[in-house]
C-alpha positions in Angstrom: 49.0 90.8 135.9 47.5 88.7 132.7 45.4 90.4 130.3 41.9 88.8 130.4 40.0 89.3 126.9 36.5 88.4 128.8 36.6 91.3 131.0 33.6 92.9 131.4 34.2 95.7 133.0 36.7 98.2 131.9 40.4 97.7 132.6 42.7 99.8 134.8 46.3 98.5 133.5 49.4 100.4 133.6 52.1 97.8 132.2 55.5 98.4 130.2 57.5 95.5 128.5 60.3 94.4 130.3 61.3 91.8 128.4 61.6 90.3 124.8 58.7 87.8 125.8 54.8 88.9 125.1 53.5 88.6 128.9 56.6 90.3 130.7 55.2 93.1 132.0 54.8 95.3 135.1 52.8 98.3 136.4 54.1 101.1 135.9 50.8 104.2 135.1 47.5 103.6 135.4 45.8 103.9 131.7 42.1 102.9 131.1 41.1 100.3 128.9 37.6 99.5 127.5 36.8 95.7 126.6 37.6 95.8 122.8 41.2 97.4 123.5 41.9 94.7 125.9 40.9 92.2 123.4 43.0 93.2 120.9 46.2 93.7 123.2 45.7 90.3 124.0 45.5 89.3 120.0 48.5 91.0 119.0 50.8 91.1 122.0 50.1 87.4 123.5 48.7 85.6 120.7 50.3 86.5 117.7 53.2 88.6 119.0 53.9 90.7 116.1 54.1 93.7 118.0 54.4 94.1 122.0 52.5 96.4 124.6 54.5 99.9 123.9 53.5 99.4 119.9 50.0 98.6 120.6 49.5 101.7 122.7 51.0 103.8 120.2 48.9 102.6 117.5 45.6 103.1 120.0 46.6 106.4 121.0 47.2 107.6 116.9 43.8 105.8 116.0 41.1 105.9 118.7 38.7 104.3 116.6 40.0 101.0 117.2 38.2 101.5 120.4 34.6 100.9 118.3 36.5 98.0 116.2 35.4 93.9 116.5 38.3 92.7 117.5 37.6 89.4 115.6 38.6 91.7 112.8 42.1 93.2 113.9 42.9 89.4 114.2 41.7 88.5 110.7 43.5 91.7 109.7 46.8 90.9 111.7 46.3 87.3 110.8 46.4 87.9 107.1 49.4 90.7 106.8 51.6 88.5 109.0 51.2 85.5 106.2 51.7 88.0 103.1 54.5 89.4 104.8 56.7 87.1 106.7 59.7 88.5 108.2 58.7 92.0 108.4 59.1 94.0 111.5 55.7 94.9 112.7 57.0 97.3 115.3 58.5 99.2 112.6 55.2 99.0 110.8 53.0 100.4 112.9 55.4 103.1 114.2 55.1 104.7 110.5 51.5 104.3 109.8 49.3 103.4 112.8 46.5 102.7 111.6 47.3 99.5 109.0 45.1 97.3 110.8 42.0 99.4 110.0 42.6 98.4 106.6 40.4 95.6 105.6 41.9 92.4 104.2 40.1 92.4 100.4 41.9 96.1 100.3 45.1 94.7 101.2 45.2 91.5 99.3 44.6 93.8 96.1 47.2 95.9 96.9 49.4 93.6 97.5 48.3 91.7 94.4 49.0 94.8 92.3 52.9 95.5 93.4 53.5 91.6 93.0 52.1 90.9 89.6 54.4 94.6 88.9 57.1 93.6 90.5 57.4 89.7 90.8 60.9 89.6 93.0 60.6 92.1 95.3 60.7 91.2 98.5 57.1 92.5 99.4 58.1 92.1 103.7 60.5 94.9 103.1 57.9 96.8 101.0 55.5 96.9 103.9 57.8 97.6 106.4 59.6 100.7 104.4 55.7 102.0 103.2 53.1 100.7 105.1 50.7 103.5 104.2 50.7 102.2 100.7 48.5 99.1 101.9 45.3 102.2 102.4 45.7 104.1 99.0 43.4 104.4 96.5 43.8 101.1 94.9 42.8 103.2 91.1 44.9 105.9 91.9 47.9 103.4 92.1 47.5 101.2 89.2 47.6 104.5 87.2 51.0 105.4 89.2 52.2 101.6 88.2 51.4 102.3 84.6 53.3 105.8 84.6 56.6 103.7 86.2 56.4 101.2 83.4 55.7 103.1 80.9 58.5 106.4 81.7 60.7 104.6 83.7 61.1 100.8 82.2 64.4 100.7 84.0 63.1 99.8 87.3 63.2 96.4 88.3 62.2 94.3 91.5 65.4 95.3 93.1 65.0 99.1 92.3 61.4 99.1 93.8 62.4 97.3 96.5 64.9 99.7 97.6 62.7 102.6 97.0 59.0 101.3 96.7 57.9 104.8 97.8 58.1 105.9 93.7 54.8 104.2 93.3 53.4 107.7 95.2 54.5 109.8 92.0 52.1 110.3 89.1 52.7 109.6 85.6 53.1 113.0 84.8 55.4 113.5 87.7 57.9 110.5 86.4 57.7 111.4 83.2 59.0 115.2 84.0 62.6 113.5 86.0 63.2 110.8 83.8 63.3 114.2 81.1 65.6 116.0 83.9 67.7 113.0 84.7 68.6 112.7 80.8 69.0 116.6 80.2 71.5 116.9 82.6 73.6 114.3 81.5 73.3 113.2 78.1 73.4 109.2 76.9 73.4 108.4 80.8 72.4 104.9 81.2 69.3 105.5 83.4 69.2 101.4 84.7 72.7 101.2 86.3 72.3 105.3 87.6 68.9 103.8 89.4 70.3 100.9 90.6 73.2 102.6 92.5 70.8 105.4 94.0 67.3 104.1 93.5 66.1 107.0 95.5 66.5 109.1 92.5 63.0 109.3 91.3 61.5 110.1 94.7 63.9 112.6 95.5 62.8 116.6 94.6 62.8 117.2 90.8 66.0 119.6 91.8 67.8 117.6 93.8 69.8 115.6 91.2 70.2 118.4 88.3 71.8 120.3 91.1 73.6 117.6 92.1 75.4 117.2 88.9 76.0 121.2 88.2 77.6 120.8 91.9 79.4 118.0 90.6 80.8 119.4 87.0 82.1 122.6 89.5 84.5 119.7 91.3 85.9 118.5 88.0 85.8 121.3 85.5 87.9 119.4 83.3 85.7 116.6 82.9 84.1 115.4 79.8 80.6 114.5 79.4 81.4 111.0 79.0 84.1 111.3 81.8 81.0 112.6 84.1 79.1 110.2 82.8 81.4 107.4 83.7 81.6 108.6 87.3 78.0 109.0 88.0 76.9 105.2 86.7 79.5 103.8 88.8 79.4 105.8 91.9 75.7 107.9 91.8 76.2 108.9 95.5 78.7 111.4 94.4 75.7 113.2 93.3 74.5 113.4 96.5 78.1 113.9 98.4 78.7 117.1 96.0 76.6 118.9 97.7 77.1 117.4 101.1 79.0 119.8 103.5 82.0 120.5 100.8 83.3 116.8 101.5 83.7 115.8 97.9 85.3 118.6 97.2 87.5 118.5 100.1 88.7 115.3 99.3 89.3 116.3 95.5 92.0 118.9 96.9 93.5 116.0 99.4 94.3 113.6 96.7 95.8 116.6 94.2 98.1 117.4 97.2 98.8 114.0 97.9 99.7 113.2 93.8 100.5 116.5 93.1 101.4 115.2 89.0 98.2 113.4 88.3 95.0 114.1 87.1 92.7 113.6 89.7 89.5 114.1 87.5 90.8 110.8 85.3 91.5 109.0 88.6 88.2 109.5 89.6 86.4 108.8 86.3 88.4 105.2 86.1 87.8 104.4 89.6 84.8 106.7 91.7 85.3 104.4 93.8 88.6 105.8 95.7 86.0 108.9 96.7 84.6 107.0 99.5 87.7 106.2 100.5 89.7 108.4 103.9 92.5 110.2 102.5 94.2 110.7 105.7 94.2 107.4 106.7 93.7 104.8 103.6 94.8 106.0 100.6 97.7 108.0 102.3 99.4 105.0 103.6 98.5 102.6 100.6 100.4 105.3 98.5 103.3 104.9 100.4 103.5 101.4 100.9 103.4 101.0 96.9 106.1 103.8 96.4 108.5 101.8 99.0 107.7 98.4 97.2 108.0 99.5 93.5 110.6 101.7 94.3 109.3 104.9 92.7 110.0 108.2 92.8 107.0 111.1 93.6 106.1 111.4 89.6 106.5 107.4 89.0 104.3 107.1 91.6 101.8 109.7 90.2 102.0 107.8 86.5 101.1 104.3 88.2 98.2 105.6 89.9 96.6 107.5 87.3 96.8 104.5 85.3 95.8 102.2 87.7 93.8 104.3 90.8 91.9 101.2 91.9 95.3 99.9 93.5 94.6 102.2 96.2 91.1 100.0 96.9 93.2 96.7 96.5 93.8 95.2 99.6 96.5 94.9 102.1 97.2 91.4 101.4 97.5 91.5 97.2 99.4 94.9 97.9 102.0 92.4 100.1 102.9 90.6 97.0 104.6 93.7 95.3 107.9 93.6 97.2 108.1 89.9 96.2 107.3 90.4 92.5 110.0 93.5 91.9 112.6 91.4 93.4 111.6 88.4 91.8 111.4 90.4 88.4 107.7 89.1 87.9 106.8 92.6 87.4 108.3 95.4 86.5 108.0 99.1 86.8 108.7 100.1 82.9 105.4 97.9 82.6 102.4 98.9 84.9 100.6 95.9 83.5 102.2 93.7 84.9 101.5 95.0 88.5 98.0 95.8 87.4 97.5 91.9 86.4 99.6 90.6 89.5 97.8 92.3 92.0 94.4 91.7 90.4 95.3 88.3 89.8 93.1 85.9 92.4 95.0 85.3 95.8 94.8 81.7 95.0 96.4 81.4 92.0 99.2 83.5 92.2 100.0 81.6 95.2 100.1 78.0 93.1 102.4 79.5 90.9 104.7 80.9 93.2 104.0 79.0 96.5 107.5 77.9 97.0 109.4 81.6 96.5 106.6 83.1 97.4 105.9 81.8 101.2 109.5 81.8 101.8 109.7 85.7 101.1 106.2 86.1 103.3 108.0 83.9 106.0 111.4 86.2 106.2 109.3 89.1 106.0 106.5 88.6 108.7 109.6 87.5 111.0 111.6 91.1 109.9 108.4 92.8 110.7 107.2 91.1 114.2 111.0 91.7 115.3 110.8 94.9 114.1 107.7 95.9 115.8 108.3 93.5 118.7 111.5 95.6 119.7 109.8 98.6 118.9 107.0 98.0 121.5 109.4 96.3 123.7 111.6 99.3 124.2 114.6 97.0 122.6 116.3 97.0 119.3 114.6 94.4 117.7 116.4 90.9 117.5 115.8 88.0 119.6 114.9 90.6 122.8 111.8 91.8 120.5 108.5 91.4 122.0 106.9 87.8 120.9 103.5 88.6 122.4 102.9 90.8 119.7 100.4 89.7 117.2 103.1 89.7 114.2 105.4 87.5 116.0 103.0 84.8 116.9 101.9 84.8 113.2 105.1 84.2 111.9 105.6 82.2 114.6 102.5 80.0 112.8 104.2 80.7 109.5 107.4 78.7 110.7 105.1 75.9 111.7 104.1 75.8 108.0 108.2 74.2 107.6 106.5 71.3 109.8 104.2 69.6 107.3 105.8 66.8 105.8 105.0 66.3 101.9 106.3 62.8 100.9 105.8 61.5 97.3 105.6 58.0 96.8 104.8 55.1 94.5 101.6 53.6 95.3 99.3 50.9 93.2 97.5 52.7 90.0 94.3 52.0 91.5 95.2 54.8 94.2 96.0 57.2 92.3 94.2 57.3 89.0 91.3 57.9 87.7 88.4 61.2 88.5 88.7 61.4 92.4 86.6 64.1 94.6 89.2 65.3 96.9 88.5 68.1 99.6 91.4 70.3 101.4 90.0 70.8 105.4 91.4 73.6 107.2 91.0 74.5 110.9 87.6 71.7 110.7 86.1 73.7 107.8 85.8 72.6 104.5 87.2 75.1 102.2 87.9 73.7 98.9 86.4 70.8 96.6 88.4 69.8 93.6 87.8 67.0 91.2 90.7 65.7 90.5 90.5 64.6 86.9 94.1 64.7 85.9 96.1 63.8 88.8 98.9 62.1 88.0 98.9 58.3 88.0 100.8 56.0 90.9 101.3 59.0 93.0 99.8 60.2 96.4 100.9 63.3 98.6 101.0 63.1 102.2 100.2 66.2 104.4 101.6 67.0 107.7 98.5 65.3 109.6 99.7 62.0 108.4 96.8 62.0 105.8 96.8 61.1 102.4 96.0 63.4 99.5 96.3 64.0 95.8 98.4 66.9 94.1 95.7 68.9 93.5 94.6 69.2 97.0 98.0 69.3 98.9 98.7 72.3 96.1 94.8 73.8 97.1 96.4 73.6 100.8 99.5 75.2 100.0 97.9 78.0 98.5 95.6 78.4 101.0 98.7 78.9 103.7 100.2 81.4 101.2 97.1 83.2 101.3 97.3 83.4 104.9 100.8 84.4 105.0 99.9 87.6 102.4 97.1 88.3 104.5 99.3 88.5 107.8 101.9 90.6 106.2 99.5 93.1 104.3 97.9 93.2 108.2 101.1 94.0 109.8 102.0 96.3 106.8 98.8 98.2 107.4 98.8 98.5 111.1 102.9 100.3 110.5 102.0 102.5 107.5 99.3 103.9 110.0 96.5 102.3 107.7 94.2 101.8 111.0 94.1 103.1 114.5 96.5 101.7 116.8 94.6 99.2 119.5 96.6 98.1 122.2 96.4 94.3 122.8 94.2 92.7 125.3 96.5 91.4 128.0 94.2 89.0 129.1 94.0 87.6 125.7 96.3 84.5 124.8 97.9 84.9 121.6 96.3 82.2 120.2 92.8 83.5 120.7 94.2 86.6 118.9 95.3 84.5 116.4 91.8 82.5 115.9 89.8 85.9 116.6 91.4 87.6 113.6 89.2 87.4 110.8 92.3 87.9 108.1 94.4 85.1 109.1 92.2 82.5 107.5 92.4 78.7 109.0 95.2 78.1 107.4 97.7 80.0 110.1 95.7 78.6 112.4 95.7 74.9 111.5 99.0 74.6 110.4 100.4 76.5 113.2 98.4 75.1 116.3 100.4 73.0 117.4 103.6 75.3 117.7 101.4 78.2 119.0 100.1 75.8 121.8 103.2 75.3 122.8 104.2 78.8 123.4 100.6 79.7 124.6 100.7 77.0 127.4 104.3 75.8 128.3 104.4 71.6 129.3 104.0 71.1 133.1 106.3 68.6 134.6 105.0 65.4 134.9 104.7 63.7 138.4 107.4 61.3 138.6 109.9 62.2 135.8 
């Protein structure tokens, strides 16, 4: 049934949406229209499509007087808000305040007009969505509440508004009287980076935070006041997740049990971050894949982590590099610094300055691990019998295929090789790196495995690139033993190559340097008629 706008007579229409499309609809109730609520169905559902037939009912039902409205001015009204906020769910809009399309358009451009010249970069589309209402306040009454935020709060920027536009409700007096609570209970806090990690701060009850805090100084007693203050710039949800069911707390007592030596309350001041982490499942198995690579005991262990607790956020793959690094005697374990500057160092360039040791140790070690787990899943002892359609086997399956890239030097005319030259490293058809090579060095050319000429600085941007993959594999397969994720059986329909290119760790390096060998064991030749 199509909505006619030049209906005369009132309209018996019972329709639901059925699909994403403005006129997909089919009876379902009879429900009585009058002419001017037929009209405007047909402005915003078919016309502009900002909101379909289940919103538009809603916002009739909340505001009957649209019934009496012109509907020439709903689309002037509709017309306008869709322009000064693109992008913003309208749905969502009228759910929370039905009635935004009774306010006229001079109303909402000075709103609007007001928070803008305020607030320059906020996104005003996500300001409408989150408080529509605001477009139908007392435009006088909120330049004062403006004023108060500038004036006792200068801290909050676009981005802070934008997150929680809903502080431009508060008085002055009101802003004035947290901002005093905020600083009272923590002394010399920096106010901009507390707002900016929990912007909701000033629209939250005048209690909520100072509690917060008390709750949190009760979880670390032995906490200084610049120790608390550290923890709740970096991390303010803690404020909120002291008082949350017991779960800080909880967590506090997990990670004393689990380093029974350390001091948890300087773990967390250096890095809040390791209190979102799980316990059980994350930071368990991290710590005991860094005590078996190190080689530490229970109270060496503790030591390195209290000096360093954001290893247990570092990720599998940098973690994979340990092993390599004690044995290599990059790093060693009378000086925590260097395994807090080789695991922070970037992926990228500790592989160019070790690619050579360094994928040969992640090749022998992915192919110890998939034999390891292969025999294990296989119900054999590992060996050649170990199961190769595990994921670990085919990726060191693609980290042998790495051995197949040829990388011949030779003399070629000065021309070639001298001189500033743009050079780009493509893996797996994407373009991942763009070097200009400035300094290559003269007469010389590398060739890849592809046949394709290119200079030392991107063969080496491809080689680190496969290392990268390699560490990425091996921190995986780590992760997966050390119980750092939940089991999944594999997909036994799945090939594994598509498990190979539907793994968002591997990178395209695996996956363009091993390709060919990995087709080959994915899809064995046929015999060819007449050989």
């Amino acid at each position: 049934m199509a909505l006619n706008a030049s209906s005369d007579a009132a309209t018996s229409l019972a329709v639901a949406p059925t699909s994403n499309s403005a006129s997909g609809y089919q009876i379902t109730r009879p429900r009585w229209y009058n002419k001017a609520e037929v009209a405007i169905i047909v402005l915003l559902c078919q016309r502009l499509r900002m909101i379909d037939l289940k919103g538009v009912e809603h916002m009739l039902d909340a505001a009957p007087k649209f019934a009496k409205e012109d509907p020439r001015d709903v689309w002037q009204r509709a017309l306008y808000l869709s322009k000064a906020a693109p992008g913003a769910n309208f749905r969502t809009v009228i759910q929370r305040h039905p009635r935004t399309l009774l306010v006229p358009v001079h109303k909402m451009q000075h709103v609007l007009s007001l928070l803008s010249e305020a607030y320059p970069d906020a996104n005003m589309a996500r300001v409408v969505e989150r408080i529509p209402s605001v477009l139908s306040r007392n435009t006088t009454r909120l330049e004062d509440n403006i004023a108060g935020l500038k004036k006792y709060a200068p801290e909050v920027n676009s981005a802070i508004f934008q997150a929680a536009p809903s502080m431009v409700y508060l008085p002055a007096h009101t802003v004035e009287e947290k901002v005093a609570a905020l600083r009272a209970c923590l002394p010399g806090i920096d106010l901009y980076n507390f707002l900016k990690g929990m912007p909701t701060a000033l629209a939250r009850s005048k209690q909520t935070v100072p509690r917060g805090m008390d709750q949190l100084r009760e979880r670390f007693p032995s906490a200084s006041n610049r120790e608390l203050v550290r923890i709740v710039e970096s991390a303010p949800s803690l404020v909120r997740m002291s008082g949350a069911n017991g779960s800080l707390s909880i967590k506090v007592t997990k990670l004393q049990e689990l380093f029974p030596s350390a001091n948890v309350t300087k773990m967390v001041s250096r890095t809040p971050g390791i209190m979102y982490l799980d316990v059980d499942r994350t930071v368990r198995s991290k710590a005991m894949w860094i005590q078996q690579a190190v080689g530490l005991d229970q109270e060496g262990l503790d030591r390195l982590v209290e000096q360093g607790p954001w290893l247990l956020k570092a990720g599998w793959g940098p973690l994979a590099r340990l092993e390599f690094a004690i044995e290599a005697g990059v790093a060693t374990v009378d000086r925590p610094s260097t395994i807090f500057s080789l695991v922070r160092r970037s992926r990228l360039a500790f592989a160019r300055a070790h690619h050579e040791s360094y994928g040969s140790f992640l090749r022998k070690k992915l192919e110890e691990e998939a034999i390891e787990l292969g025999g294990r899943e296989g119900g054999g002892g590992g060996g050649e019998g170990g199961d190769l359609h595990h994921p670990l086997a085919w990726r060191a399956a693609a980290g042998n295929a790495v051995d197949g890239g040829r990388r011949v030097s030779r003399p070629v005319s000065p021309k070639k090789g001298s001189g500033p030259k743009a050079a780009s490293a493509t893996l797996g058809g994407k373009r991942t790196a763009r070097l200009e090579n400035a300094g290559a060095t003269p007469g010389v050319v590398l060739e890849s495995g592809d046949g394709k000429e290119e200079d030392q600085d991107a063969l080496m941007e491809r080689t680190a690139l496969e290392v990268a993959g390699l560490e990425d594999a091996l921190g995986r397969g780590r992760k997966s033993r050390l119980g750092g994720v939940k089991d999944r059986p594999p997909n036994p329909g799945q090939s594994p190559l598509a498990r190979l290119q539907g793994s968002r760790h591997e990178g395209d390096a695996l996956l363009d340097l091993g390709k060919e060998k990995i087709v080959a064991y994915d899809s064995p030749p046929q015999p060819q008629l007449g050989a």
